[in-house]
C-alpha positions, 0 to 999 in steps of 0.5 A: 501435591501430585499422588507421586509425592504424596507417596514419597512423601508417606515412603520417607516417612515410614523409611525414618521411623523405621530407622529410629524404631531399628536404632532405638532397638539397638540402643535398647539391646546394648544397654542391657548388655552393658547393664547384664556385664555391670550386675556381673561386676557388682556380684563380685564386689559382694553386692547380694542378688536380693539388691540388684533385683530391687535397685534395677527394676525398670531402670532405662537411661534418662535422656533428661539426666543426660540434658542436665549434666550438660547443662551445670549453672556452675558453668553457664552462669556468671558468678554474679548470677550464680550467687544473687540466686543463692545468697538470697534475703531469705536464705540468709533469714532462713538459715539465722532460724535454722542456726539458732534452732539447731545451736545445741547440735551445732555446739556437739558438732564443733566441739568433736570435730572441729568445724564451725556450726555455721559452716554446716548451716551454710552447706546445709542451705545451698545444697537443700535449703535447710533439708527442704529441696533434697531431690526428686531423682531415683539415685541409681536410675539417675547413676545408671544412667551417667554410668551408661553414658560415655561423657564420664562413665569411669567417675558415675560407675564407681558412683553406682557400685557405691550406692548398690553398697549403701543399699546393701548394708541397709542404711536406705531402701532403693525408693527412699534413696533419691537425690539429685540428677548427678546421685547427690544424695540427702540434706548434705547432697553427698555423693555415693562415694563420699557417704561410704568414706565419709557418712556416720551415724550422728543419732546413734541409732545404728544407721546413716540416714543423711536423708531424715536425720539432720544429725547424721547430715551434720555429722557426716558433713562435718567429719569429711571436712575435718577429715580433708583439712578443715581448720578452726581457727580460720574462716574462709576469706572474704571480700576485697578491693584491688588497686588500679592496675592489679597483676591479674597473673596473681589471680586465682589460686596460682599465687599464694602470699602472706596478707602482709603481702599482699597488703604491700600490693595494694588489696584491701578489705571491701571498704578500704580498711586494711586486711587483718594483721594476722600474717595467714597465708591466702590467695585472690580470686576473682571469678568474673575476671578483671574488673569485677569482684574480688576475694582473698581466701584462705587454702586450708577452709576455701579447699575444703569447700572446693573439694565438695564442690570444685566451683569459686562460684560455690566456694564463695556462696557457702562462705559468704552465707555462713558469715552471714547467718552467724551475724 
């Protein structure tokens, strides 16, 4: 290499890590804008000085929190894969212990609102493994962050307000408050949002405490899922066959029938016995598409757990778990 070449090379060189260190700068500034005009706001929602110091001090955008929201396994994954990594021998073995252990409070749970026990043992194992794998993310480093980026800043800035508010009335402290990368937060993984509407002290102690107590956690899950619809005398649905030929414009969700009905077309129970002759209302689905497993489900349960969480992949994991820790 010529000394001429050399030192154009060594100019671009510098000139790039200029223009970097200049863009970095102006990320940089323009993020402490936007962050002064957001403390301005939480101000006005009542949010005390005291908790914006403590929930903001070092708090930069995460370029990893930003990777990961582009990168959700409900939607990378078949729903094959998604679900032998969840509905796993030991998961299922894990949560017949848990089940068994935690039956008394189980027991109060359902007799106040309404929601099966093995129901909140089922969204308890998929969302922490039992209150085991709850998060490791600071949740308003994490919320800062999607609330700052573009991609859904409307749906992460309330997120953040939210939680700057559960800061404040003092159910956590800001270092106790991690959950996920999304701000998903404690063993129930609710969100900043869904706490504040739905969250309630199960232990009687004065405060919510999703992330230590389980019976806060099974408390709060089950009165949002009594609170959006959640039935008692209804399971979730389950697994089926359809005939050769099947009309796949009766798929997923778009068209709802009577089991009669649908017995009429020709859907049966996994083993070719008939579907119960309970004449409830239910739906098909079939989340890898024609040719490969079926579910016929039932709208008032399989809603519910669509509204925690808007996957089928999800959806049919907790219902499939909760079946299975109950045998």
């Amino acid at each position: 290499m010529t000394i001429k070449s050399s030192f154009l090379l060594l100019a671009t060189m510098l000139f790039s890590l200029l223009l970097s260190s200049a863009a970095m700068a102006t990320d940089d500034a323009d993020f402490d804008r936007w962050l002064v005009e957001f403390k301005q706001e939480a101000r006005e929602q009542g949010v005390s000085d005291e908790t914006l110091e403590k929930a903001f001090v070092g708090v930069k955008p995460s370029p990893r929190v930003v990777k990961l929201d582009r990168s959700q396994p409900e939607t990378i994954q078949t729903f094959q894969d998604y679900f032998d990594k969840r509905v796993t021998p030991y998961r299922i073995e894990l949560g017949r212990k848990q089940y068994r252990e935690n039956r008394k409070l189980l027991q109060q749970i359902e007799s106040r609102f309404g929601v099966q026990g093995r129901f909140i043992v089922a969204f308890w194992g998929m969302e922490t493994s039992y209150g085991r794998f709850s998060g490791g993310h600071y949740v308003i480093a994490a919320l800062t962050t999607l609330a700052y980026d573009p991609r859904r800043a409307k749906f992460f800035r309330k997120q953040l307000m939210d939680a700057l508010m559960i800061l404040d009335e003092g159910h956590i402290t800001v270092d106790k408050m991690k959950g996920s990368w999304a701000g998903a937060m404690g063993q129930t993984q609710f969100m900043p949002s869904t706490f504040r509407a739905y969250a309630m002290d199960g232990d009687g102690d004065g405060k919510i405490n999703i992330w230590e107590s389980k019976a806060d956690a099974f408390a709060s899950a089950a009165n949002y899922l009594s609170s959006i619809g959640w039935r008692d005398d209804q399971t979730w649905g389950r697994e089926v066959t359809l005939p050769e030929g099947f009309d796949q414009a009766l798929i997923e969700g778009k068209v709802k029938k009577t089991l009669s009905e649908w017995q009429a077309l020709g859907v049966r129970k996994l083993f070719g016995t008939d579907l119960p002759r309970r004449d409830l209302i239910a739906t098909v689905v079939q989340p890898d598409g024609p040719g490969e497993r079926a579910f016929i489900t039932y709208p008032a349960n399989y809603s519910a757990i669509l509204d925690w969480n808007r996957s089928h992949k999800f959806a049919i994991a907790v219902g499939t778990l909760a079946d299975a820790v109950a045998r």
